[in-house]
LUMTOR-909525 format. One line per field, with one value per residue (C-alpha): residue in one letter; x, z, y. Coordinates in Angstrom, 2 decimals, decimal comma. Example, Ala and Ser with C-alpha at 12.3 -4.5 7.8 and 13.67 -1.06 7.14 Angstrom:
2
rest [A; S]
u [12,30; 13,67]
w [7,80; 7,14]
v [-4,50; -1,06]
This chain:
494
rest [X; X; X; X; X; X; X; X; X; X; X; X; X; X; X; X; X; X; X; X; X; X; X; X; X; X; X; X; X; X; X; X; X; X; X; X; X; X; X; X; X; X; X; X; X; X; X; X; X; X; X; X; X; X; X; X; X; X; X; X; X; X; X; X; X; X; X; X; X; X; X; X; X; X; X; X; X; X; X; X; X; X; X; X; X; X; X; X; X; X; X; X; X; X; X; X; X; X; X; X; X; X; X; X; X; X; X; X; X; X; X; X; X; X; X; X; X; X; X; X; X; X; X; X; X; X; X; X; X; X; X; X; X; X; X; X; X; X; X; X; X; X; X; X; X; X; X; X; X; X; X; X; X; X; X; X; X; X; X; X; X; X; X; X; X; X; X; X; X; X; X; X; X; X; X; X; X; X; X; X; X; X; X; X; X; X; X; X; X; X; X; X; X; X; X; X; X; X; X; X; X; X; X; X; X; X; X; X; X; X; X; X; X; X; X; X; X; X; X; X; X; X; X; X; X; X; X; X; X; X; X; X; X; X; X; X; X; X; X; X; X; X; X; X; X; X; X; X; X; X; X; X; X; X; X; X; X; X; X; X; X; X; X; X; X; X; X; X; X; X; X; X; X; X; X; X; X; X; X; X; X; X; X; X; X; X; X; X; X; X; X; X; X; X; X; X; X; X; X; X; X; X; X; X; X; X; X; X; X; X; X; X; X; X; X; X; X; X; X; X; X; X; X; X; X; X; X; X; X; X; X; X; X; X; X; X; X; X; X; X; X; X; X; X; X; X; X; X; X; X; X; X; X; X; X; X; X; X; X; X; X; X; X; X; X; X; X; X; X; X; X; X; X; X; X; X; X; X; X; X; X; X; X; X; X; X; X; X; X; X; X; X; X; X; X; X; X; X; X; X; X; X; X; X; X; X; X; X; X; X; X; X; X; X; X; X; X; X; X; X; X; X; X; X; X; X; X; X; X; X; X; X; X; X; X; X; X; X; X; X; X; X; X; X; X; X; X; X; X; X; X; X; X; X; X; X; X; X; X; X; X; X; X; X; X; X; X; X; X; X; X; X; X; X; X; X; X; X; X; X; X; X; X; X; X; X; X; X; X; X; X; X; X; X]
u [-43,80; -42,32; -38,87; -36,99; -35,70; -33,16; -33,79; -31,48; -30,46; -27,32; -26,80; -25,55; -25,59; -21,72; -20,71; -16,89; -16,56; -18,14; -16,30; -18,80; -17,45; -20,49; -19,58; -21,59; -23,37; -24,72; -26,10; -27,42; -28,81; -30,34; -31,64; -29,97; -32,54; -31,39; -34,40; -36,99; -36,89; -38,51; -41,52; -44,99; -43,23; -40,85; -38,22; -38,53; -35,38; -37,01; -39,95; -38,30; -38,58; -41,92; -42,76; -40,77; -41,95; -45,73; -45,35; -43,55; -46,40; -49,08; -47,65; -46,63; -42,77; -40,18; -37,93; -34,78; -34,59; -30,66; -29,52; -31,63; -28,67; -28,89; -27,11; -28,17; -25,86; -22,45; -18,77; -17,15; -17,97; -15,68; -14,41; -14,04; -18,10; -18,74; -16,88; -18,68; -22,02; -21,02; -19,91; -23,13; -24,90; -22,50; -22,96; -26,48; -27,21; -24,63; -26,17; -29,37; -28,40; -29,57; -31,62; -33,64; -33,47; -31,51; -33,26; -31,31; -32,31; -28,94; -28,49; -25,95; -23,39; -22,39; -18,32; -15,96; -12,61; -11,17; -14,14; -15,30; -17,68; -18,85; -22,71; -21,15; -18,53; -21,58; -23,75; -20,41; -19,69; -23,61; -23,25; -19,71; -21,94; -25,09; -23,62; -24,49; -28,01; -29,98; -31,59; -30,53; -32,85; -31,34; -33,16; -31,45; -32,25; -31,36; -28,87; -26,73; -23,16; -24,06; -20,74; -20,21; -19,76; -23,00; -24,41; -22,38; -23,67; -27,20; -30,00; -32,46; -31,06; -33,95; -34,04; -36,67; -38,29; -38,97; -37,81; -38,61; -38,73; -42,35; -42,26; -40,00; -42,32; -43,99; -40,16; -39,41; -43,09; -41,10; -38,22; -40,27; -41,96; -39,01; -37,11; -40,41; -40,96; -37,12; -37,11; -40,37; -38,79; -41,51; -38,89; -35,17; -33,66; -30,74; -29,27; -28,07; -26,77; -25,57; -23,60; -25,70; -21,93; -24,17; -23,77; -26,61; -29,44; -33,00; -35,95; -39,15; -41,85; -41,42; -40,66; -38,52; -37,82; -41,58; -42,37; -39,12; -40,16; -43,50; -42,25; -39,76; -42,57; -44,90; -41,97; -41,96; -43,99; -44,39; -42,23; -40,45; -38,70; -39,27; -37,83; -36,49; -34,50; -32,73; -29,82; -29,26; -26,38; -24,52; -22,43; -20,59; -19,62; -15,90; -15,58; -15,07; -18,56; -20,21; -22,73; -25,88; -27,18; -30,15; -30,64; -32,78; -33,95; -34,90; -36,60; -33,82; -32,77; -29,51; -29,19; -32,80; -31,82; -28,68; -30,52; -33,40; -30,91; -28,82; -31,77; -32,93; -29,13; -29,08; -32,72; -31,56; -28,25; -30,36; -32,17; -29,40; -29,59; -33,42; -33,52; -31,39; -33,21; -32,98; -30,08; -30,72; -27,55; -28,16; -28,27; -31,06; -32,99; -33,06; -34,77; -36,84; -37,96; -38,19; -40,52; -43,18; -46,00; -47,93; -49,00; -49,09; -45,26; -42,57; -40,49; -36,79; -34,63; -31,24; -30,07; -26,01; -26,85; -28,79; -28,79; -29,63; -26,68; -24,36; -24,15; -23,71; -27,40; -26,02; -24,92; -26,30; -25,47; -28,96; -30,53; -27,64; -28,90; -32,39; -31,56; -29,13; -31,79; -34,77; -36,65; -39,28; -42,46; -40,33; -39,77; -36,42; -35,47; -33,75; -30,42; -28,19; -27,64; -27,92; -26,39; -28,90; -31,15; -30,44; -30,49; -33,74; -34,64; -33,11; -35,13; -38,39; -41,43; -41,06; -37,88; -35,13; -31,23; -28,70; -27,34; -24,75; -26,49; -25,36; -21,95; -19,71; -19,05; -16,46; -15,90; -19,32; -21,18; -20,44; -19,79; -22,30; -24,71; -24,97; -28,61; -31,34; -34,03; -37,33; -38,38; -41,61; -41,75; -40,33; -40,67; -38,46; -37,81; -39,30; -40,20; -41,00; -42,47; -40,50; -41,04; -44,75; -45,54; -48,04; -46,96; -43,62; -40,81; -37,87; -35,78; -35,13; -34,42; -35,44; -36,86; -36,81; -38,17; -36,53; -37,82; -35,61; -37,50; -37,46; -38,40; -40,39; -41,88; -40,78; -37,89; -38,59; -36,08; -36,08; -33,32; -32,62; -30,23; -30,30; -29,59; -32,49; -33,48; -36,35; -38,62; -42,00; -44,04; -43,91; -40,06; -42,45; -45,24; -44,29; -43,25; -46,16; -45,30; -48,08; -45,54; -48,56; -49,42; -45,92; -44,48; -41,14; -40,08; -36,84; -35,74; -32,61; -33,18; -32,65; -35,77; -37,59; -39,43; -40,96; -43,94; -45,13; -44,36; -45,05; -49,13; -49,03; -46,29; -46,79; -43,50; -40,60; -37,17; -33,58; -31,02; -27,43; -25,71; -22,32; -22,30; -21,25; -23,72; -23,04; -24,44; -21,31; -19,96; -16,41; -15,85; -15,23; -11,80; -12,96; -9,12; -11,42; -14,47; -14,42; -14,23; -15,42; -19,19; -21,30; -21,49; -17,24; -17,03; -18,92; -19,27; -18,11; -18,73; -16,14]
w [32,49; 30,91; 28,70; 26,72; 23,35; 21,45; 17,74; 14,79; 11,43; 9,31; 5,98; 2,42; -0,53; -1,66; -5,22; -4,91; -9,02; -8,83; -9,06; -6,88; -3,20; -0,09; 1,68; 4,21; 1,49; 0,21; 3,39; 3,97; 0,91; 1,23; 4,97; 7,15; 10,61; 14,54; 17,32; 14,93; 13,43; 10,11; 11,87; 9,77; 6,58; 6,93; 4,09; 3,04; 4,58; 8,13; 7,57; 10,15; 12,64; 12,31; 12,39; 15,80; 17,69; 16,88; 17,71; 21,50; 21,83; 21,46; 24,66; 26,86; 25,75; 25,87; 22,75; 22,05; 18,44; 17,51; 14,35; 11,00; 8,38; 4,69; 1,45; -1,94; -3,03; -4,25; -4,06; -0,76; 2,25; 3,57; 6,60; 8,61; 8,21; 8,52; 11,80; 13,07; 13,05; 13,96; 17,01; 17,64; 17,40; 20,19; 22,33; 22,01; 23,34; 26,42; 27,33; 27,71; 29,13; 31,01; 27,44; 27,27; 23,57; 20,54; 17,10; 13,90; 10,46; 8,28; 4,53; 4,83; 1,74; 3,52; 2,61; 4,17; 3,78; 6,44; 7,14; 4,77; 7,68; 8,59; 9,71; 11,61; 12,86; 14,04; 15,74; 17,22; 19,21; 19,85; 21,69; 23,24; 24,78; 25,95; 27,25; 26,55; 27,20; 25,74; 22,37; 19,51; 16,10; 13,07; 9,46; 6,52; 2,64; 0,74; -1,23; 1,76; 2,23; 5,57; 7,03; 10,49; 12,45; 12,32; 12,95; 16,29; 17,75; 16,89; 18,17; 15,33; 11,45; 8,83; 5,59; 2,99; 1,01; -1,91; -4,61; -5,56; -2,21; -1,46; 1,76; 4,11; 6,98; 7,00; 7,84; 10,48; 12,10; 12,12; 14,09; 16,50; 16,98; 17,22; 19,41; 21,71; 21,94; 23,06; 25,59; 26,96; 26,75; 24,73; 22,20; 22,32; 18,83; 17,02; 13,84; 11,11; 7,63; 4,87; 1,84; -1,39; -3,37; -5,99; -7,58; -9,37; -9,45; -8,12; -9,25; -6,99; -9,19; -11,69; -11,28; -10,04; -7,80; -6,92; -5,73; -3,72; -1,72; -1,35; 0,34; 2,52; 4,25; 4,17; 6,82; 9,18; 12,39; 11,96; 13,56; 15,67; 12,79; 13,21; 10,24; 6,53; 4,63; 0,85; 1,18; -2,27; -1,89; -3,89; -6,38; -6,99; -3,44; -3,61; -0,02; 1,51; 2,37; -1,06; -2,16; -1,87; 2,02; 3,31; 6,89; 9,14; 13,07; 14,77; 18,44; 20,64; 18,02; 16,15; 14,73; 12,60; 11,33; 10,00; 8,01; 7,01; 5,76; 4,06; 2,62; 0,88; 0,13; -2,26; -3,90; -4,04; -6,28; -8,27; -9,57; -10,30; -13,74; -14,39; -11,55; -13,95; -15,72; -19,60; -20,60; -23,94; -26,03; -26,91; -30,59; -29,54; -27,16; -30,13; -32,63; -30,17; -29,82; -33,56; -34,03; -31,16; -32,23; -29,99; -26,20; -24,28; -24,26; -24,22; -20,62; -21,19; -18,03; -17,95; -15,31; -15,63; -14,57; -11,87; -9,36; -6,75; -6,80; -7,38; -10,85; -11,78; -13,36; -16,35; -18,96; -22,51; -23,90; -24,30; -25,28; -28,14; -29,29; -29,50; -31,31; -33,95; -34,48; -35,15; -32,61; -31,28; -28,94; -25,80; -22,33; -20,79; -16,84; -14,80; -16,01; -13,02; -14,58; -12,17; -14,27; -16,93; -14,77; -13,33; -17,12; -17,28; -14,28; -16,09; -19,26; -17,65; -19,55; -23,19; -23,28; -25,80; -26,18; -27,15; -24,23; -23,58; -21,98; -19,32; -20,18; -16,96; -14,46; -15,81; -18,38; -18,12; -18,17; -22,13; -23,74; -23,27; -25,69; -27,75; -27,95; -29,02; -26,19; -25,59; -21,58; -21,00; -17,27; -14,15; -10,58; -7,85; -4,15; -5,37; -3,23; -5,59; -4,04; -4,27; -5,13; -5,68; -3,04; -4,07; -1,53; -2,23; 0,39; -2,07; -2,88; -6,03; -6,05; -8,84; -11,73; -15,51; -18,52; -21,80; -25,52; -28,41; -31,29; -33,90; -36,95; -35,95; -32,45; -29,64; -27,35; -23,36; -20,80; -17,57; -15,63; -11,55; -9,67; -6,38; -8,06; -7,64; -9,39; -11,58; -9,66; -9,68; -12,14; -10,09; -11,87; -15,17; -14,05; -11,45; -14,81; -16,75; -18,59; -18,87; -19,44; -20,14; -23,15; -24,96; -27,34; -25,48; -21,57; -20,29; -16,91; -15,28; -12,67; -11,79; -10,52; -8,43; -11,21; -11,66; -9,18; -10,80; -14,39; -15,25; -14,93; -17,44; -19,80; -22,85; -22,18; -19,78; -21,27; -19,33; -21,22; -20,47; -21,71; -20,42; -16,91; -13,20; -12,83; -16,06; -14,89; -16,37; -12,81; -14,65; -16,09; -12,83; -10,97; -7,50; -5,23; -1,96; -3,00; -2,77; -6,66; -6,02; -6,88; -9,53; -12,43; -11,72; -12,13; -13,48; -9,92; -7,11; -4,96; -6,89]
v [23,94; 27,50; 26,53; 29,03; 28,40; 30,29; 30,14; 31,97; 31,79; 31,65; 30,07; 30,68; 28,08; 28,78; 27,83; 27,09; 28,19; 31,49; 34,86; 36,68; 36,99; 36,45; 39,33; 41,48; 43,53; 40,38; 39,07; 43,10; 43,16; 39,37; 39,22; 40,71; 40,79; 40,60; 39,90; 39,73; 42,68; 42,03; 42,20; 41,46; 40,76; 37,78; 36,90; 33,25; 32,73; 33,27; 30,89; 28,21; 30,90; 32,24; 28,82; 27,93; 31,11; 30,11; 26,71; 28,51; 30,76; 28,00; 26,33; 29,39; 28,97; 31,77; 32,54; 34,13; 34,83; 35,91; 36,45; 35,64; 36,06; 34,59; 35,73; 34,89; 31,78; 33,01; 31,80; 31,65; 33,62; 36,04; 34,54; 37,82; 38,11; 34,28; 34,43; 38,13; 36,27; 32,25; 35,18; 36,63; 33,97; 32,14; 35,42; 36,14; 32,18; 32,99; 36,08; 34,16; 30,85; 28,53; 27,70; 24,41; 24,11; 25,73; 25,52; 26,61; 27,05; 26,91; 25,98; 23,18; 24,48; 27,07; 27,45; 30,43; 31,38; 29,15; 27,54; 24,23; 23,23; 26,92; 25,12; 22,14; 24,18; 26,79; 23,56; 22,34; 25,78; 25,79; 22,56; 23,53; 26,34; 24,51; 21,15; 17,06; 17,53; 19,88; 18,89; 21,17; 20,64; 21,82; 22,31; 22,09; 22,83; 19,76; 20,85; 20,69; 18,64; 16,95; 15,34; 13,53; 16,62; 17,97; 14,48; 14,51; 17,97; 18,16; 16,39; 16,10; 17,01; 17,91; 18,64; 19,82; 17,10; 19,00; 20,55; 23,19; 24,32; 23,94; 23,20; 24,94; 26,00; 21,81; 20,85; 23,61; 22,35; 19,05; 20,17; 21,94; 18,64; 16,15; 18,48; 19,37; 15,38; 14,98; 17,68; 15,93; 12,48; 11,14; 10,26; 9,60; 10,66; 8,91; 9,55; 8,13; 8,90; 6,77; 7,82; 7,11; 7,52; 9,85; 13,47; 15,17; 17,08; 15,36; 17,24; 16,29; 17,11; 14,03; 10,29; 8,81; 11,31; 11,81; 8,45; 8,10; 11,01; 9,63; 6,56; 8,44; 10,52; 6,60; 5,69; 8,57; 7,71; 4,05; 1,35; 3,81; 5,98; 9,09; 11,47; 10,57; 12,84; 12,63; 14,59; 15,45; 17,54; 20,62; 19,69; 22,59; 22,96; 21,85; 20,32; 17,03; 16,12; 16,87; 14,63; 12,99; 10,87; 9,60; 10,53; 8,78; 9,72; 6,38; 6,47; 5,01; 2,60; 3,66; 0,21; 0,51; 4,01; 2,63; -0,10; 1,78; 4,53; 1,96; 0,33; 3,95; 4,75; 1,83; 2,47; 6,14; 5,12; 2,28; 5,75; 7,75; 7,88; 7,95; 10,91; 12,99; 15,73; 15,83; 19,02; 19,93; 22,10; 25,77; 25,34; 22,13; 24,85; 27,13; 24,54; 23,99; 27,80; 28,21; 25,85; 26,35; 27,88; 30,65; 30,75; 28,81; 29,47; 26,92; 27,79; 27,26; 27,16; 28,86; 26,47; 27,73; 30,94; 30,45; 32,84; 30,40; 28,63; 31,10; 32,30; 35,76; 35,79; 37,90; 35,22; 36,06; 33,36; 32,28; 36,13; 36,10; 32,83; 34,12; 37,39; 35,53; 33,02; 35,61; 34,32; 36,81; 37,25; 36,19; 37,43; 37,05; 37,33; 38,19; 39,58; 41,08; 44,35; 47,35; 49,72; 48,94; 49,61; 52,49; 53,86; 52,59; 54,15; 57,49; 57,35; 56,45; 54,31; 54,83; 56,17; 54,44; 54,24; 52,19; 50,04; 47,57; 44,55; 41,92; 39,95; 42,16; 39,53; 37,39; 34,20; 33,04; 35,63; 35,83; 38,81; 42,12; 42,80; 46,29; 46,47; 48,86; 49,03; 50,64; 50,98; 49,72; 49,17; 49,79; 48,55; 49,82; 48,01; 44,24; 41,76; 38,22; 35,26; 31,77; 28,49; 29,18; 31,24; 33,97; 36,63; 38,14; 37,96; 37,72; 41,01; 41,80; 45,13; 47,66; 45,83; 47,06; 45,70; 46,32; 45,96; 44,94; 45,12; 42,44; 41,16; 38,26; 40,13; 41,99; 40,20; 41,63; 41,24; 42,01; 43,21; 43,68; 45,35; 42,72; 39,24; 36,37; 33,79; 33,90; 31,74; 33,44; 35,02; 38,20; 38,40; 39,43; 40,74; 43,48; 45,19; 45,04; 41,25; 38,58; 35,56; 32,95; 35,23; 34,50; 32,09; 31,54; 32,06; 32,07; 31,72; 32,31; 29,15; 25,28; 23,79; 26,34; 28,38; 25,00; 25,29; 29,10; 28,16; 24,59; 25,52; 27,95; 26,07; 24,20; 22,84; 23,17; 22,13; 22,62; 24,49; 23,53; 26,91; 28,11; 29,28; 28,60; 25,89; 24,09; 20,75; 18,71; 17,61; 15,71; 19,18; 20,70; 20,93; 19,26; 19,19; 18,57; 16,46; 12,53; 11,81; 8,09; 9,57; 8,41; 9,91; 10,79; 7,30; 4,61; 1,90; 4,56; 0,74; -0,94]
């Protein structure tokens, strides 16, 4: 039998303390894509649909692809733009009903003017548009801030398991296949989530994060549940439903996903404090750096000015530390700094001026830097691969590398003009930078240089330096977020 699906995309991770407006640009400049018009070079943030339109094709199924629209993490969305594509999207599905299934990849933090719900709100209207009955699958990264509303108008709600983000396409294969076994009636879907009453961030690459996710994915297709997901939440998302779930579908049986979930929700919070990763100071990141020896470098993780979750990516705290401190043979990236580039670009390799450096966005960005610099490479249009990936799909923009020159060896950063993360080695090497050859790498990112850079590390260690992801969650002025979370307060139960 021929169905027709109608698959899209729309998503931002918003950071409710950031300066930096998500505005149209942003998604342009991001991915920006109607009908499938990135043709043979998908971004990663159209994975889910590559995915869904394979898994179509391999059974004779029509799709509709609408809208694939995802901005680099910022603060909140403009809600003119938020509401111009939650439109198309609504339109697009109209002008092709009847539809026998909707699929939509979103984020899950996604915050506009206007609009604290702008996903659920989205899946809501979706379901005002299709009726009761026809299964809607929804994946979500898990830093989303799943509430009840979502829940209620989607059929099947998954998230990724991992982090980093390792696995994208393996969880849009999953909502193909829950939503393909619904509209088949081999399964009946229910849902339920369970508040774990827990802030924080979960890295998936050590214990006991690790084994937790390890015996979620030992449940999934045994004793009729179908799907477990850790919710872990954004925390600097200021919004009602912030904070960490577990969400479990069930076949037909809404009372064993509620115990199942509740059963995880409790081993999830027993963990809360060994899941935390270990934040050392600035001036303790610095000792640290001082006295490493050569390659293989110690990786230090600017995780406050992360790009991915909304920081301005052009904090120098952590390159003033390194210059006061005499520290030398180290490669820096990325600094947002498209005017430095485009000087840079000017000069050409091996030209040299003075330049003022990073420090422009606003109070924690630090103050810029009056540096003398040497250009030693230069990429323009950048695509960087994510979360391990080896083939790029991230823009970056123009890339430069700079040289300051110090006593104790050179000090290379790299700057971009189209802010991303550092989570590939691509971020170095596109200009000419061997990062496994140095004494000390920094990062601008959380968690998802982890998968490219832990391999070639003698040492990862997370810097908690001043920035719009400073991990200190009692340090930031929630009004709209339920402050009866762990670590806000000591028994959120009590």
């Amino acid at each position: 039998m021929t169905r027709k699906l109608f698959i899209a995309t729309l998503g931002t991770e918003t950071n409710s303390f950031a300066a930096l407006p998500t505005g149209d640009r942003l998604f342009e400049e991001t991915c920006l894509f109607r009908r499938g018009s990135y043709g043979d070079h998908p971004p990663v943030f159209a994975a889910p649909l590559v995915v869904w339109r394979r898994r179509a094709g391999e059974r004779g199924w029509q799709v509709i692809e609408g809208l694939c629209a995802f901005a680099m993490p910022a603060g909140p969305t403009v809600g003119r733009i938020y509401r111009q594509y939650r439109d198309e999207i609504l339109a697009d599905l109209r002008a092709n009903l009847p539809v026998d299934a909707v699929l939509l990849s979103l984020h899950g933090a996604m915050v506009a003017d206007g609009h604290d719900q702008a996903e659920a709100e989205l899946v809501e209207a979706v379901r005002g548009v299709v009726g009761p009955d026809v299964p809607i699958g929804v994946e979500l990264d898990l830093h989303a801030n799943v509430g009840q509303r979502m829940l209620e108008h989607a059929t099947v709600v998954v998230l990724f398991k991992e982090y980093p983000h390792t696995d994208i396409p393996d969880r849009a294969e999953e909502v193909f296949t829950l939503v393909a076994d619904a509209l088949e009636h081999r399964t009946r879907p229910v849902m339920a989530a369970v508040d774990c009453r827990t802030i924080g961030v979960f890295h998936t690459t050590r214990e006991p994060m690790r084994g937790f996710v390890d015996r979620l994915r030992a449940l999934e297709g045994r004793d009729g549940i179908l799907s477990v997901s850790a919710i872990h939440g954004f925390p600097w998302a200021d919004v009602a439903d912030m904070g960490s779930k577990i969400l479990v579908i069930a076949d037909g049986d809404a009372a064993k996903a509620r115990a199942v979930a509740a059963r995880l929700a409790r081993e999830f919070y027993a963990l809360r404090a060994a899941t935390q990763p270990s934040y050392l100071t600035l001036d303790e990141a610095m000792a640290r750096a001082a006295a490493h020896g050569s390659a293989p470098p110690l990786v230090l993780a600017d995780v406050a000015d992360n790009a991915g979750g909304g920081a301005a990516s052009d904090s120098t705290y952590v390159l003033e530390a390194l210059l006061h401190q005499g520290i030398g043979d180290v490669a820096l990236g990325m600094v947002w700094d498209p005017m430095a580039v485009r000087i840079a670009c000017e000069l050409g390799v091996g030209g040299r001026t003075a330049l003022r450096l990073g420090g422009k966005l606003g109070p924690f960005s630090g103050g810029p830097l009056d540096l003398e610099i040497t250009v030693t490479g230069l990429r323009p249009n950048a695509l960087i691969g994510f979360a391990g990936a080896k083939k790029g799909s991230q823009r970056a923009g123009d890339m430069a590398a700079l040289r300051i020159e110090t006593a104790a060896g050179p000090v290379d950063v790299v700057c971009n003009t189209l802010r991303a993360q550092c989570a590939s080695t691509d971020c170095f090497t596109h200009v000419g930078i061997d990062p496994a050859t140095k004494r000390v790498v920094v990062v601008k990112s959380m968690q998802h240089f982890h998968a490219a850079f832990a391999p070639l590390a003698a040492e990862v260690l997370y810097v908690a330096a001043a920035g719009a992801l400073m991990p200190d969650f009692g340090a930031l002025p929630y009004r709209k977020a339920d402050r009866r979370q762990w670590p806000l307060v000591d028994d959120p139960f009590a």
